[in-house]
Every structure is written in C-alpha cells, then in structure tokens.
GUVOZA-69664 format. One record per atom (N, C-alpha, C): residue number from 1; atom name; x, y, z. Coordinates in Angstrom, 2 decimals. Atoms other than C-alpha are relative to their C-alpha. Example, Ala and Ser with C-alpha at 12.3 -4.5 7.8 and 13.67 -1.06 7.14 Angstrom:
BEGIN
1  N  0.89  -1.19  0.00 $
1  CA  12.30  -4.50  7.80 $
1  C  0.90  1.20  0.00 $
2  N  -0.82  -1.19  -0.06 $
2  CA  13.67  -1.06  7.14 $
2  C  -0.77  1.09  0.73 $
END
This chain:
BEGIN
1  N  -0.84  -1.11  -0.40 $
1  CA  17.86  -16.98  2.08 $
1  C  0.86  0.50  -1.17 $
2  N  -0.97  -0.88  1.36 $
2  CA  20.19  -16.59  -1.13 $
2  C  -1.20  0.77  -0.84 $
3  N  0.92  -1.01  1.15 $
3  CA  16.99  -15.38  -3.04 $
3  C  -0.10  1.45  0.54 $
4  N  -0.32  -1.55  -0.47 $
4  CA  17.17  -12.53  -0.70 $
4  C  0.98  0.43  0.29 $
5  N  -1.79  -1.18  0.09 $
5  CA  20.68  -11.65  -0.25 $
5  C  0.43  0.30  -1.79 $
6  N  -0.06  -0.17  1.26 $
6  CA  21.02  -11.71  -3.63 $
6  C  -0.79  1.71  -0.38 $
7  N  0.64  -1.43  0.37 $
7  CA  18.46  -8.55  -3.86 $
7  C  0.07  0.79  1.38 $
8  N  -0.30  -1.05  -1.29 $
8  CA  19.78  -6.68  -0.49 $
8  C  -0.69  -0.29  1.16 $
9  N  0.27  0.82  -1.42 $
9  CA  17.44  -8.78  1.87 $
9  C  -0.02  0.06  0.93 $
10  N  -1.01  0.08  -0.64 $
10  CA  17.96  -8.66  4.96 $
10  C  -1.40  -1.30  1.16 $
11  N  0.77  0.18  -0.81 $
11  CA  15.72  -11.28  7.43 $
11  C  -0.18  0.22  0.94 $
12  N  -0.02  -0.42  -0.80 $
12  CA  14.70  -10.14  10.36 $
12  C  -0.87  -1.22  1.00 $
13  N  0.64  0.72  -0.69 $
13  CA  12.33  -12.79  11.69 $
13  C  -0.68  -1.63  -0.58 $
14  N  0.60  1.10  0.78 $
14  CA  11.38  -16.90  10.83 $
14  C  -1.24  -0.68  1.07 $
15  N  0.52  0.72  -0.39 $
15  CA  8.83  -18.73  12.60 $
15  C  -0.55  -1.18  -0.14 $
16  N  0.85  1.70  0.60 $
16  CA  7.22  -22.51  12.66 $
16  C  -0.89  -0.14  0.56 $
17  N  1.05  -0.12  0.15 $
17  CA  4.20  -23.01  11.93 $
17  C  -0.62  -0.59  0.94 $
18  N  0.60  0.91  -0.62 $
18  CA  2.74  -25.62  14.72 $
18  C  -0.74  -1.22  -0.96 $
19  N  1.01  1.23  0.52 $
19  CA  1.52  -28.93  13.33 $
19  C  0.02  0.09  -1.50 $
20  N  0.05  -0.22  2.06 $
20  CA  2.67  -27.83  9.37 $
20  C  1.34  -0.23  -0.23 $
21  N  -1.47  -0.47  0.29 $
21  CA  5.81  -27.79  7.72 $
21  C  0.03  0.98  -0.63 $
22  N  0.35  -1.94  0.71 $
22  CA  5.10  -24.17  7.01 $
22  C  1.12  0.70  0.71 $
23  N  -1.29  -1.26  -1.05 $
23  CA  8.04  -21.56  8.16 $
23  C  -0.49  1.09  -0.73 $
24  N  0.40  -0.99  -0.51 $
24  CA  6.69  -18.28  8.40 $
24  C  0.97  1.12  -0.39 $
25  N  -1.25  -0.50  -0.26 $
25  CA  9.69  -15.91  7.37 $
25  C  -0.17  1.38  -0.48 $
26  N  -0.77  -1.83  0.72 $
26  CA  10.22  -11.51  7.32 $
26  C  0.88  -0.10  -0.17 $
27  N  -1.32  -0.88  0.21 $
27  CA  12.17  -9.83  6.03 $
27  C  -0.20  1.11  -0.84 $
28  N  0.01  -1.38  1.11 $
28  CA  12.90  -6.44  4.30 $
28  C  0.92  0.22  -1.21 $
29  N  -0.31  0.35  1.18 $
29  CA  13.55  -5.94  0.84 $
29  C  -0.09  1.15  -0.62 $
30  N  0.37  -1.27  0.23 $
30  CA  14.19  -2.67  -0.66 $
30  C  -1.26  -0.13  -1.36 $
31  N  0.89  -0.19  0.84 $
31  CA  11.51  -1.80  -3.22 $
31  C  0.61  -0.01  -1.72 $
32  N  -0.20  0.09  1.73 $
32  CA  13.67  -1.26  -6.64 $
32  C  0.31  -1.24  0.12 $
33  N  -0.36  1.02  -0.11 $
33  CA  14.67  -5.14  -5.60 $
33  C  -1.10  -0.87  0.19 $
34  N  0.57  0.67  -0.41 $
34  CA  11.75  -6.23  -5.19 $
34  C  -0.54  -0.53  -1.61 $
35  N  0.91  0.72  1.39 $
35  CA  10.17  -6.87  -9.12 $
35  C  0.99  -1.20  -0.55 $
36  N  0.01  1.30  0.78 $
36  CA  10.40  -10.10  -10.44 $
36  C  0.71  -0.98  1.41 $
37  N  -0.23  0.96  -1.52 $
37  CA  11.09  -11.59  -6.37 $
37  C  -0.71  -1.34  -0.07 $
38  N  1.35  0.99  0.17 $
38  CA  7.79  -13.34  -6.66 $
38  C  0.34  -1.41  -1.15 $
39  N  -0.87  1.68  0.41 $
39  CA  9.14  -15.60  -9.60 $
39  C  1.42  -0.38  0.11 $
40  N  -1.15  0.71  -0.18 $
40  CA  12.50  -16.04  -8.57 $
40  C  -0.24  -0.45  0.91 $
41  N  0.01  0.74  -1.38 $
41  CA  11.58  -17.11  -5.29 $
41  C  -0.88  -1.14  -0.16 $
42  N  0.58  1.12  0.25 $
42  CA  9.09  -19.50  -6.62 $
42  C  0.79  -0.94  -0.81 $
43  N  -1.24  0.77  0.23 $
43  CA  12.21  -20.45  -8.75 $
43  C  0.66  -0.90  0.75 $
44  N  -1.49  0.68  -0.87 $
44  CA  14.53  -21.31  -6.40 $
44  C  -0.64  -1.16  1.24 $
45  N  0.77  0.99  -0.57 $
45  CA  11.31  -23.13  -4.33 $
45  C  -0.55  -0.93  -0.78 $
46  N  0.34  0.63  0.77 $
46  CA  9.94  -24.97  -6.94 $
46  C  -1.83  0.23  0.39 $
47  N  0.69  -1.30  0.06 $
47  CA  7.32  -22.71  -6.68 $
47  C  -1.14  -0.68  0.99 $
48  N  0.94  0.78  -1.86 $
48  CA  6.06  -24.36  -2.89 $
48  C  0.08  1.48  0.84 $
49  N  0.13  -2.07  -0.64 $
49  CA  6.75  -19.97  -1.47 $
49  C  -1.08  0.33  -0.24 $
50  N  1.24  -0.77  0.21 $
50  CA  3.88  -18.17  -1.28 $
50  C  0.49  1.24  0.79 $
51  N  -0.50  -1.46  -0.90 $
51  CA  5.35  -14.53  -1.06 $
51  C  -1.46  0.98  0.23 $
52  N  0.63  -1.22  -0.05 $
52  CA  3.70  -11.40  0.26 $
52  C  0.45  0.91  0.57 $
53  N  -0.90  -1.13  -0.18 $
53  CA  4.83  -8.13  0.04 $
53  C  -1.01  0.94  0.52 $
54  N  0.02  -1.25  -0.99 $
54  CA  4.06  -5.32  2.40 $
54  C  0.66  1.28  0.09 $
55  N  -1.05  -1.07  0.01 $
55  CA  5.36  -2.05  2.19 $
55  C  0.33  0.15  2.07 $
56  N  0.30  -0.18  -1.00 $
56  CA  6.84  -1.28  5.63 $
56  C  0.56  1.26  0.85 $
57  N  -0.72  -0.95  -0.62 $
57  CA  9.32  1.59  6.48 $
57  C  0.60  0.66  -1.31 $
58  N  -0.41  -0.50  0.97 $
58  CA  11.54  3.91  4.33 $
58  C  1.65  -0.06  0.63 $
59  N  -1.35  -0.16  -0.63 $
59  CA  15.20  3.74  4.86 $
59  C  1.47  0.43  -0.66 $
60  N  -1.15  -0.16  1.10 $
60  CA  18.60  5.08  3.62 $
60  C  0.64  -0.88  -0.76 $
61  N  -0.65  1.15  1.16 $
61  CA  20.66  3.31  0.69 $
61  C  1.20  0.55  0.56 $
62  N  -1.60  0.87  -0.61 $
62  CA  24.47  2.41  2.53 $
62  C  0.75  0.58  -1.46 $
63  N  -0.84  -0.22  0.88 $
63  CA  27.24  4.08  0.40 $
63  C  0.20  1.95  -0.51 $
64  N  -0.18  -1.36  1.21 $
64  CA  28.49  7.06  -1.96 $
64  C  -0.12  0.23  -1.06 $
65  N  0.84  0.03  1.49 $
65  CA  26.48  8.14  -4.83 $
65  C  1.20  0.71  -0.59 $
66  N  -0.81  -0.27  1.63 $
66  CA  29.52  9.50  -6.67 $
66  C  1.64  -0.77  0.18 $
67  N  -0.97  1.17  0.01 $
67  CA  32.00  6.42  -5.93 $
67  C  -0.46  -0.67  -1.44 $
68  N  -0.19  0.51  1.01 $
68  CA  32.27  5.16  -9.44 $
68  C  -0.64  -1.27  0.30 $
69  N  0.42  1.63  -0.22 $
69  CA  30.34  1.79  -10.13 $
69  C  -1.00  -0.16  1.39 $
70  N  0.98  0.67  -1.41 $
70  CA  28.28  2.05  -6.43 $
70  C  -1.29  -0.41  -0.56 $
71  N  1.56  0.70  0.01 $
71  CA  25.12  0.66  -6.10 $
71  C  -0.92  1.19  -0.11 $
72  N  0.53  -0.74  -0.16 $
72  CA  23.59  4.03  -5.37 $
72  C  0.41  0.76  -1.06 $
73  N  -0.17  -0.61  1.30 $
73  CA  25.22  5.57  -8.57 $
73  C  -0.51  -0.36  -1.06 $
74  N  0.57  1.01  0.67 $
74  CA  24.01  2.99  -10.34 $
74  C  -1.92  0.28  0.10 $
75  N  0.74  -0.69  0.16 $
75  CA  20.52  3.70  -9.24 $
75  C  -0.70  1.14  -0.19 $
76  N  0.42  -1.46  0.05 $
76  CA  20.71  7.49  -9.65 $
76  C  0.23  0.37  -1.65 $
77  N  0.19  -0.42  1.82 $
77  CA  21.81  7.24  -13.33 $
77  C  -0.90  -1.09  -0.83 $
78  N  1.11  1.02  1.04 $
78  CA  19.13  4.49  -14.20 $
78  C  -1.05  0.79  0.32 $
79  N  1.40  -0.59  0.11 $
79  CA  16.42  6.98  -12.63 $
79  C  0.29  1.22  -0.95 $
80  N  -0.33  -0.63  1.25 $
80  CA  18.41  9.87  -14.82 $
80  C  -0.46  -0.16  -1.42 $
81  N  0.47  0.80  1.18 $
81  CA  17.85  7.56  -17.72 $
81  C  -1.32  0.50  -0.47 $
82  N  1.98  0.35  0.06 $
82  CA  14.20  7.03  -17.10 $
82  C  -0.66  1.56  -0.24 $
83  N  1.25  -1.29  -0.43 $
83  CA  13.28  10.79  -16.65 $
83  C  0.96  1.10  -1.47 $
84  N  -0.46  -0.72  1.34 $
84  CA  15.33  11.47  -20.15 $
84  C  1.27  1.49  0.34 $
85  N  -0.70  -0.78  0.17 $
85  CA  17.84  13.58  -18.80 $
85  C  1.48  -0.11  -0.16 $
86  N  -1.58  0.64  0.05 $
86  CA  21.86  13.47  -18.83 $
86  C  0.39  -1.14  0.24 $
87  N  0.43  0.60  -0.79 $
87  CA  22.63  10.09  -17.93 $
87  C  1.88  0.23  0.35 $
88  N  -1.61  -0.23  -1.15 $
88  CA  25.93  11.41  -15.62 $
88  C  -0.24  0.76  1.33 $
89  N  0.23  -0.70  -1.70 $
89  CA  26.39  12.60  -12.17 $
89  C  0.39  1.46  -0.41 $
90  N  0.10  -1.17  0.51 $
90  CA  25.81  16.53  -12.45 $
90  C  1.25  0.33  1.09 $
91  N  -1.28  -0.88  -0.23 $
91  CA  29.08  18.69  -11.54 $
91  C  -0.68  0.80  1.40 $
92  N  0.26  -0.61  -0.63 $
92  CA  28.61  20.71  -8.53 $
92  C  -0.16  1.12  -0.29 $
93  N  0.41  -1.06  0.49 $
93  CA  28.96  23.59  -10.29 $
93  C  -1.32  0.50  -0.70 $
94  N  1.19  -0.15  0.34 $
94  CA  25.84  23.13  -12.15 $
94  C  -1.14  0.41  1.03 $
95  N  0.87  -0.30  -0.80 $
95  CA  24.15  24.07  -9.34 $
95  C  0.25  1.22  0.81 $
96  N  -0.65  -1.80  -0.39 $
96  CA  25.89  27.30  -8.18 $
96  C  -1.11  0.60  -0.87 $
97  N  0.98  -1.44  0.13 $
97  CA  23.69  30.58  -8.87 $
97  C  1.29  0.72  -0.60 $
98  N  -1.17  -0.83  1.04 $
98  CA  25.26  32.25  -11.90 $
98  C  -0.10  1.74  -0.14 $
99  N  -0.15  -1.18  -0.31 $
99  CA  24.24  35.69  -10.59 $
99  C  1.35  0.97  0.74 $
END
C-alpha cells in the first residue's frame, strides 16, 4: 500500500487467492504515476509482485492549476517544458482577442 500512496493510488479492491498465499489487489493509479511502478513495487516486495497494468477510466486531477507549487501546476509546466514552450502559467490576457 505505501508503494501506491506514494504515487496517488488509491485501492479499490484486495482479494485471497484460495489455497495460495497469493492476494489479488486493484487499484487505480493515474498514468503520469505510473512509470517506473513496476520496479519500485518489486522494490519494496523483494520483487515476489507481479504487477499488471490496465488502462481503465479517465478522471479529473483534485486541485488548482494556478495555486503555486500544486500538483497540477506542477504537471502543466513539466508538459510546457516538454512541448518547448514558456515554462510559466500563461496570463489571462494572453488569450483575449486583440481586435
């Protein structure tokens, strides 16, 4: 469970296996949280996990993208970054019609 709260996590369902010591466990995991899951979670198992990922729904990101420091600001100026443009939250005005 800390390997997934740690990356936003959330479980939704565990089950046991019958006749194994296998537990069975969902959960959802947003997608930019998900790379490099696979070896931390074999980390933190001593690599006895056998993950598999599923895409399964799409859902909003919790917060305010222009609260200083959020989580969601944070991912809107690392995709900024990536796509080479400003890396700051654009002014509202920049988007007014200068006619």
């Amino acid at each position: 469970y800390n390997c997934m709260n740690l990356r936003r996590g959330c479980v939704f369902e565990e089950n046991q296996r019958e006749g194994t010591p296998l537990v069975q466990v969902k959960a959802h995991l947003p997608v930019s949280e998900s790379f490099g899951f696979v070896a931390a979670l074999r980390q933190a198992t001593s690599g006895q996990a056998f993950p598999q990922c599923v895409f399964d729904h799409w859902d909003n990101m919790q917060g305010d993208c222009l609260s200083a420091g959020s989580k969601m600001q944070e991912l809107i100026l690392n995709i900024r970054k990536r796509k080479n443009l400003k890396v700051e939250m654009p002014a509202l005005g920049d988007y007014n019609d200068k006619l």
